[in-house]
C-alpha positions in Angstrom: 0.0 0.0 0.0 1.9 3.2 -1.8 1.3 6.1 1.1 2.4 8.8 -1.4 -0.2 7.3 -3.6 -2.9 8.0 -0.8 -1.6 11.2 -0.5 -2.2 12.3 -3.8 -5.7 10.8 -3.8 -6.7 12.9 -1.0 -5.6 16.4 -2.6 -7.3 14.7 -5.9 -10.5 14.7 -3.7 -10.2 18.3 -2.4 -10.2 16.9 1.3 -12.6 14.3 0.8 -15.3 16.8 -1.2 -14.7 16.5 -4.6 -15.8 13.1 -6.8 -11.8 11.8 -7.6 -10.2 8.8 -8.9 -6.8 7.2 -7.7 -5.1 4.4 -10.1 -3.5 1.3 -8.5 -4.5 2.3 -5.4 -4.4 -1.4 -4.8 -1.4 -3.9 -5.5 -2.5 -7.0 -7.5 -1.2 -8.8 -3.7 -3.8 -6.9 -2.4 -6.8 -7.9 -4.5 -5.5 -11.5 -4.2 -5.8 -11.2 -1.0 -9.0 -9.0 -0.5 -10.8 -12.0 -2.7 -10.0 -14.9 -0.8 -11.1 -12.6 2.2 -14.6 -11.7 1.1 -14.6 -15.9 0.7 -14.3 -15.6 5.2 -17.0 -13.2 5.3 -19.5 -14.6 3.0 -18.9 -17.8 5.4 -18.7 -15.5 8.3 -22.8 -14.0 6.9 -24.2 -17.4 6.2 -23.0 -19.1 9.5 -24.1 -15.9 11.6 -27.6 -17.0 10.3 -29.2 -13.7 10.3 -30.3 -13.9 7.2 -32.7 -11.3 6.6 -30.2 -8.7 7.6 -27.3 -6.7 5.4 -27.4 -8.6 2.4 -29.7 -8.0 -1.0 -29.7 -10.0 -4.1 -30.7 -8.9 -7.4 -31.6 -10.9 -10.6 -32.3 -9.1 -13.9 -32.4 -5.5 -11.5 -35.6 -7.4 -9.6 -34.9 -7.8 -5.7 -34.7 -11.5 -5.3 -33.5 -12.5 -1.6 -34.7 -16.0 -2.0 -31.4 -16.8 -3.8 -29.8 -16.0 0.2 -31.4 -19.4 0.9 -29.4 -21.0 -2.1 -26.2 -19.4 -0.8 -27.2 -21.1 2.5 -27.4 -25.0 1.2 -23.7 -24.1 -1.4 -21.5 -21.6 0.7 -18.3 -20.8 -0.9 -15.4 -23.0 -0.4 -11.7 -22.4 0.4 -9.9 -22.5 -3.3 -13.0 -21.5 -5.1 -12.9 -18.5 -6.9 -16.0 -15.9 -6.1 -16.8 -16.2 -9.9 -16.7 -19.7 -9.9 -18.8 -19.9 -6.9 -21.4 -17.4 -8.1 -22.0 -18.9 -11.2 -22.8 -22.2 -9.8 -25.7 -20.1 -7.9 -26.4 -17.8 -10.6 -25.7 -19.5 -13.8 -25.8 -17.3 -17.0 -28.3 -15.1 -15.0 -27.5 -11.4 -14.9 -27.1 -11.0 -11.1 -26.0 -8.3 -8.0 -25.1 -9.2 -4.9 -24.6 -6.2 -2.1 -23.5 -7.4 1.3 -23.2 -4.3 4.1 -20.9 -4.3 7.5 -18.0 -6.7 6.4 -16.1 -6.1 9.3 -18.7 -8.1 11.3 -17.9 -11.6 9.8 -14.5 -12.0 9.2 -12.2 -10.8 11.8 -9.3 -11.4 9.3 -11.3 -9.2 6.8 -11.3 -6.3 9.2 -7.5 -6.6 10.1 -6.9 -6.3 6.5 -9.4 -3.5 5.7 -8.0 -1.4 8.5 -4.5 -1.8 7.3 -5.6 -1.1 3.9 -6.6 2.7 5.2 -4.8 3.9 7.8 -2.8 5.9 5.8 -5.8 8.1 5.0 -6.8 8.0 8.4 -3.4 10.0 9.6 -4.0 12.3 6.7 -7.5 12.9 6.6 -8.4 12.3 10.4 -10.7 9.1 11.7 -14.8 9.9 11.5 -16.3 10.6 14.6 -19.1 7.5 13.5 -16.3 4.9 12.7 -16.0 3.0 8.9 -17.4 0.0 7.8 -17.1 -1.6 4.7 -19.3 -3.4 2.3 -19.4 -5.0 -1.4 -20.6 -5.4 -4.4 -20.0 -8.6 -6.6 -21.7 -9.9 -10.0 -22.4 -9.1 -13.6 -25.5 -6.8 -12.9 -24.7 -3.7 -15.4 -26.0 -0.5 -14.1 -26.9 -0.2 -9.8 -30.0 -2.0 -9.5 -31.2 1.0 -7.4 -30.3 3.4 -9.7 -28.9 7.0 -9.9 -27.9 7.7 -5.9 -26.4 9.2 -3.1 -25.1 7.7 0.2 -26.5 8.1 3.5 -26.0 11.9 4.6 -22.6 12.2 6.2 -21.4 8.8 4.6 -18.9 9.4 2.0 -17.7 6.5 0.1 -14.5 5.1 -1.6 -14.9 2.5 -4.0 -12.0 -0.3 -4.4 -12.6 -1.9 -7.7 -11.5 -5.7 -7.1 -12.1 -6.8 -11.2 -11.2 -8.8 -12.8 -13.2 -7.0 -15.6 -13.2 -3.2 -15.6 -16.5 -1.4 -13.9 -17.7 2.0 -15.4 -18.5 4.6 -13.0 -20.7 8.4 -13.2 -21.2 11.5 -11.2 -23.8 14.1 -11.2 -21.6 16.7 -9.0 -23.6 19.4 -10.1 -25.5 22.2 -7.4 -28.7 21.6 -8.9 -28.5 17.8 -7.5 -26.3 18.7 -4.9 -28.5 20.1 -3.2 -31.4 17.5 -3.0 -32.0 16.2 0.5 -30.7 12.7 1.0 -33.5 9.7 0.6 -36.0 12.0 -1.3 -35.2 11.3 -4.9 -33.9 8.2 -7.1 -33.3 8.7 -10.4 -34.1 5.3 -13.0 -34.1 7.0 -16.3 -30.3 6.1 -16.7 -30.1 6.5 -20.3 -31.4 10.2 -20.6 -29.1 11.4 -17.8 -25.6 9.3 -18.6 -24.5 11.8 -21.1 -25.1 14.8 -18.2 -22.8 12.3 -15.7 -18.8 12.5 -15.5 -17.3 9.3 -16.6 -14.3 6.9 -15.1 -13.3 3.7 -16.2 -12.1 2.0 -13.2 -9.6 -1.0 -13.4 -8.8 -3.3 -11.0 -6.6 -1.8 -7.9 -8.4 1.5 -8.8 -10.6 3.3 -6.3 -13.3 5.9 -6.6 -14.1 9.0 -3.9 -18.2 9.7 -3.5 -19.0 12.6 -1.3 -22.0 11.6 0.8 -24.2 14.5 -1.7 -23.0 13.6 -5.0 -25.5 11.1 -6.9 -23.6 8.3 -8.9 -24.0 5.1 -10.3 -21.7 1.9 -11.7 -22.2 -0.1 -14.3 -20.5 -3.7 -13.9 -21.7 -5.3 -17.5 -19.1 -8.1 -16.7 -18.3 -10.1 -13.1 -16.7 -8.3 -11.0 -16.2 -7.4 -7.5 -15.8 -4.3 -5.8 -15.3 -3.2 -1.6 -16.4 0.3 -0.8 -15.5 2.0 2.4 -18.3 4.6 4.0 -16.6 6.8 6.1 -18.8 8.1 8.5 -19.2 11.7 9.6 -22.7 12.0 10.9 -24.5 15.4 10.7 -23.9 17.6 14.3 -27.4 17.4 15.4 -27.2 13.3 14.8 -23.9 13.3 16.5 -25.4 15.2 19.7 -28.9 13.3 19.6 -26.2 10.3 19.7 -24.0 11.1 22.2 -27.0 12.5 24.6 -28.5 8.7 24.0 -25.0 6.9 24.6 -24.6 9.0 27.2 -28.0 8.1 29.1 -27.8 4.6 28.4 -24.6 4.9 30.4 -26.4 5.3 33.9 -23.0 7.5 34.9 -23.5 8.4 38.6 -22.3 12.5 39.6 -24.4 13.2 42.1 -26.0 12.0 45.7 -28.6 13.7 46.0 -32.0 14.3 45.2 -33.9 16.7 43.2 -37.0 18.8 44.8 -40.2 19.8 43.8 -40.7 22.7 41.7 -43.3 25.5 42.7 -46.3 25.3 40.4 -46.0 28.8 39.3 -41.9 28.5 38.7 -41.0 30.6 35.9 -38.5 28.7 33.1 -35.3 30.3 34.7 -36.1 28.8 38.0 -36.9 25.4 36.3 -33.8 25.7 33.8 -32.0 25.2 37.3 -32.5 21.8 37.9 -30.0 21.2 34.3 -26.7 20.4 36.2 -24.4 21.7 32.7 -21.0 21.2 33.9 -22.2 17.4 35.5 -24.1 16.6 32.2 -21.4 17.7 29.8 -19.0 15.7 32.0 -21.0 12.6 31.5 -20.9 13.7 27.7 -17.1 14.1 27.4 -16.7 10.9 29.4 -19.2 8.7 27.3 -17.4 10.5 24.2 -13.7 9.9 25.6 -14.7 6.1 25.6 -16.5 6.3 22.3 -13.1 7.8 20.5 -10.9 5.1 22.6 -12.9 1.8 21.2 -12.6 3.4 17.9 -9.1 3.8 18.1 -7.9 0.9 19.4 -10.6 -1.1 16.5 -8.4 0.8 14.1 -11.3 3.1 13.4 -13.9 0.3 12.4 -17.1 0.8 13.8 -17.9 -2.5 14.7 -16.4 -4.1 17.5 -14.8 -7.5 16.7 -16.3 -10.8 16.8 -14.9 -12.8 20.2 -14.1 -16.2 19.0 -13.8 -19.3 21.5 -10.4 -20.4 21.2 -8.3 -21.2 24.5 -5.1 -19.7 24.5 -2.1 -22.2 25.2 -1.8 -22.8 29.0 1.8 -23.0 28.8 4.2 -20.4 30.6 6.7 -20.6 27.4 3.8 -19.9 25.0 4.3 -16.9 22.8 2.2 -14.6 21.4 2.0 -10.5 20.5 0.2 -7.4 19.6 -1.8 -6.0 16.5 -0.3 -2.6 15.8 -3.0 -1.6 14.1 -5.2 -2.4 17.0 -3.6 -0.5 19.8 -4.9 -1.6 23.2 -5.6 1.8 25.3 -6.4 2.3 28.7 -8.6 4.5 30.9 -7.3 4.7 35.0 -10.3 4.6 36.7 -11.2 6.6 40.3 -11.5 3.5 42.1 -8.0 2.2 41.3 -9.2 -0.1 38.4 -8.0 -0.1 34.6 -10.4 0.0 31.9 -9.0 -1.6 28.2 -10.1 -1.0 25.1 -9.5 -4.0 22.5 -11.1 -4.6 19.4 -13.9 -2.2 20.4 -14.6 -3.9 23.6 -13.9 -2.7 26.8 -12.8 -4.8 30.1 -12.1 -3.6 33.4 -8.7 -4.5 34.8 -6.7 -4.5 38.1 -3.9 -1.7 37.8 -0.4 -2.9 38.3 2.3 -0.2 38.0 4.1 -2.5 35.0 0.6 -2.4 32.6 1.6 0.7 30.9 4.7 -1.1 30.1 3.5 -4.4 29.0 0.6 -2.5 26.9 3.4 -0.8 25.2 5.4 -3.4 24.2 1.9 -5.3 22.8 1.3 -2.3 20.9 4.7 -2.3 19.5 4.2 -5.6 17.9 6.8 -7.4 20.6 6.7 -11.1 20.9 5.8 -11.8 24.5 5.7 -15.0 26.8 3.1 -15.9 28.8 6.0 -16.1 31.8 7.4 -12.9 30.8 4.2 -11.4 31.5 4.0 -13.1 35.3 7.1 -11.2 36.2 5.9 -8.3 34.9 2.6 -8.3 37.0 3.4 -10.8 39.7 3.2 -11.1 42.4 0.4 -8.8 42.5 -1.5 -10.6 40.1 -1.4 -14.3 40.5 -1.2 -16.8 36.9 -4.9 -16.9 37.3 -5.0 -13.4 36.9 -2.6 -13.6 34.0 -4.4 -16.1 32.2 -7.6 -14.6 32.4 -6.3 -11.2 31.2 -4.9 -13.0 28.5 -7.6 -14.7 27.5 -9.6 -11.8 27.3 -7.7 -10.0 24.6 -6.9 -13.0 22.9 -11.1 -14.0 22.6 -11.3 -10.4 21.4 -9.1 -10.9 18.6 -6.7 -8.4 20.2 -3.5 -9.9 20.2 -2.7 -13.6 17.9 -0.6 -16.7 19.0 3.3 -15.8 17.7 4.6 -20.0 16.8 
C-alpha cells in the first residue's frame, strides 16, 4: 500500500469533497488477497444465520433475496474463486449481490481493511461514527437502485477488485447537490448518462463519493468491488447520539436528590435543575470512551467478533500485539483499569508494569506468557494472567506468535 499514492488521492478529492479517482491504489497482492477474504466473510454471513439482515440479491435488476437461501445450502469454499462460486448459484443469470458491514464476519477481513486505510486516516483524520465496509460482486450492469447518493454524512470510496473493468458516473452538479438525501432516485439512466462524469475503473483503482454527489456503476461483466463509507454524521445526529450513549450509560455524579418545583416556577427557576458542567462531563466521558474503542478497532465501527479459542496454558507460549489495534487504557477513580480492545472494553486490576506491557503489545513485541508473570506478579497471580490473556486473545486483540 503506496502512502504517497494515498496522499495524492486525498488532494485529488479536495479533502474528501470533490468526486476523484486514484489508479492502483491497490497492489495485485492486495486484490489476491481482499478475494480470498470476502470468501471468510460470506462464510462468516451465512453461519451468523441472520439472514434477513445486510445482504440484498438482485436478478435481472428485480430484488430476489430467495437466492440467500441458495447461498445457504452451497457456501463458498476455500480455493473457489467468487466467480466460480457465483456462477454455480447464478448461472448465466445477470445477477447483483450487495453485502453491508464486512467487518462483522470476518475478523481477518477487518485486520486487512484497516490496514488497507490507515494511511488516509493519519492524513485525513478518523470519523467521529467509525467506517465500515461493504461489497458489491456480480455481472448486474448499471446499480440495481439506480442513480444515488449515500446516507448523509457517509462518503464512500470504491476499491474496484475486477477482474473486468467497472464503469463509473457522477452528477456533482448544485442543482442535485443540493437534493435532500433519501428523497429522490433517479431510473431513467439512459437520458441522464450523457449529463454524468465518466471513469473507467480497473482493477486496484478506487473511486471518492462525497456523501451529496448522486452516482452510479455499471458492472456489465463479473466483478467485484469493496467500498468504504466513512462516517461523519450530521452535528445534530452526532449530539442526539452522544445525549442517548450517554444516558444509556447510567453515569453516577451526584447523591442527591432533586426537589419539587413550585407550580408557578418561571423557566429560569426550572432551567436550574440542568446540572451543565455534570451533564457535559457525563458527555465528554461517554465520548472519551466512544473515541478510545474506535481507536484501538483501528477506526472500524464495529467491534470484533470474540471467537472461543483457549489460548495455550503453557508459561513458554508466545504470542504478541496487533499494531494496528492498539490496546488503550482508561485509569479509573477507584484504582481499576479500563482496556479498550477490538472495540470492547474490560475492566482491569492496575499494576504499576501495565503501561509497560501494553506498550510493548502495541509495539508488535513477541511476548511469553511467563514474561508477563514477572511483569505483573506477584500482585497478580497466573490466574489473573491467564484470564487477562484470554480476554484479549477472545477479542481478537493480540494472535498466537509460533
Amino acid at each position: 500500500m503506496n502512502h504517497n499514492t494515498w496522499n495524492t488521492f486525498y488532494k485529488d478529492t479536495k479533502q474528501l469533497q470533490k468526486p476523484a479517482q486514484a489508479h492502483q491504489l491497490l497492489s495485485q497482492s492486495d486484490i489476491n488477497h481482499l478475494q480470498l477474504l470476502l470468501i471468510d466473510v460470506l462464510n462468516g454471513f451465512l453461519n451468523k444465520g441472520e439472514h434477513h439482515i445486510g445482504m440484498k440479491i438482485y436478478i435481472d435488476s428485480e430484488l430476489r433475496n430467495d437466492y440467500i437461501l441458495k447461498l445457504v445450502k452451497h457456501p463458498p469454499k476455500v480455493g473457489e474463486s467468487l466467480e466460480e462460486w457465483s456462477h454455480q448459484i447464478f448461472g448465466d443469470q445477470k445477477f447483483g449481490m450487495i453485502l453491508i458491514g464486512l467487518e462483522q464476519y470476518s475478523n481477518a477481513f477487518a485486520e486487512k481493511a484497516a490496514s488497507m486505510v490507515s494511511p488516509l486516516l493519519k492524513t485525513a483524520g478518523m470519523p467521529v461514527h467509525g467506517l465500515s465496509f461493504l461489497f458489491f460482486m456480480g455481472n448486474y450492469g448499471f446499480t440495481p437502485f439506480g442513480i444515488h447518493k449515500e446516507a448523509t454524512g457517509e462518503d464512500g470510496i470504491l476499491f474496484h477488485l475486477g477482474p473486468e473493468n467497472k464503469q463509473f458516473y457522477t452528477w456533482d452538479d448544485p442543482k442535485f447537490n443540493s437534493l435532500d438525501h433519501n428523497t429522490q432516485v433517479f431510473h431513467n439512466v439512459s437520458e441522464m448518462i450523457s449529463e454524468g462524469e465518466e471513469y473507467i475503473l480497473e482493477p486496484g483503482d478506487a473511486m471518492f463519493i462525497p456523501h451529496y454527489v448522486y452516482h452510479i456503476g455499471n458492472t456489465s461483466e463479473f466483478s467485484s468491488s469493496v467500498v468504504l463509507d466513512y462516517i461523519n454524521p450530521p452535528k445534530d445526529q452526532f449530539e442526539n447520539d452522544l445525549i442517548q450513549a450517554t444516558a444509556e450509560q447510567g453515569l453516577k455524579n451526584h447523591v442527591d436528590y432533586e426537589k419539587p418545583i413550585e407550580m408557578e416556577a418561571t423557566p429560569a427557576l426550572w432551567n436550574q435543575l440542568i446540572d451543565i458542567q455534570s451533564v457535559q462531563r457525563k458527555m465528554e466521558l461517554v465520548l472519551s470512551r466512544n473515541i478510545l474503542k474506535l481507536r484501538s478497532n483501528g477506526g472500524l465501527a464495529r467491534k470484533s467478533i470474540r471467537n472461543h479459542a483457549t489460548m495455550p496454558s503453557d508459561m513458554n507460549a508466545n504470542f504478541k500485539g496487533i499494531p494496528i489495534f492498539p490496546l488503550l487504557f482508561e485509569v479509573q477513580t477507584d484504582g481499576s483499569v479500563l482496556i479498550f480492545a477490538r472495540g470492547h472494553q474490560m475492566v482491569i486490576k492496575n499494576h504499576p508494569n501495565l503501561i509497560e506491557l501494553i506498550n510493548r503489545l502495541n509495539n508488535g513485541a513477541t511476548i511469553s506468557v511467563s514474561l508477563v508473570h514477572s511483569l505483573l506478579g506477584p500482585a497478580w497471580d497466573l490466574i489473573d494472567v491467564f484470564s487477562f490473556l484470554q480476554e484479549l486473545f477472545s477479542k481478537d486483540a493480540i494472535e498466537i506468535d509460533n
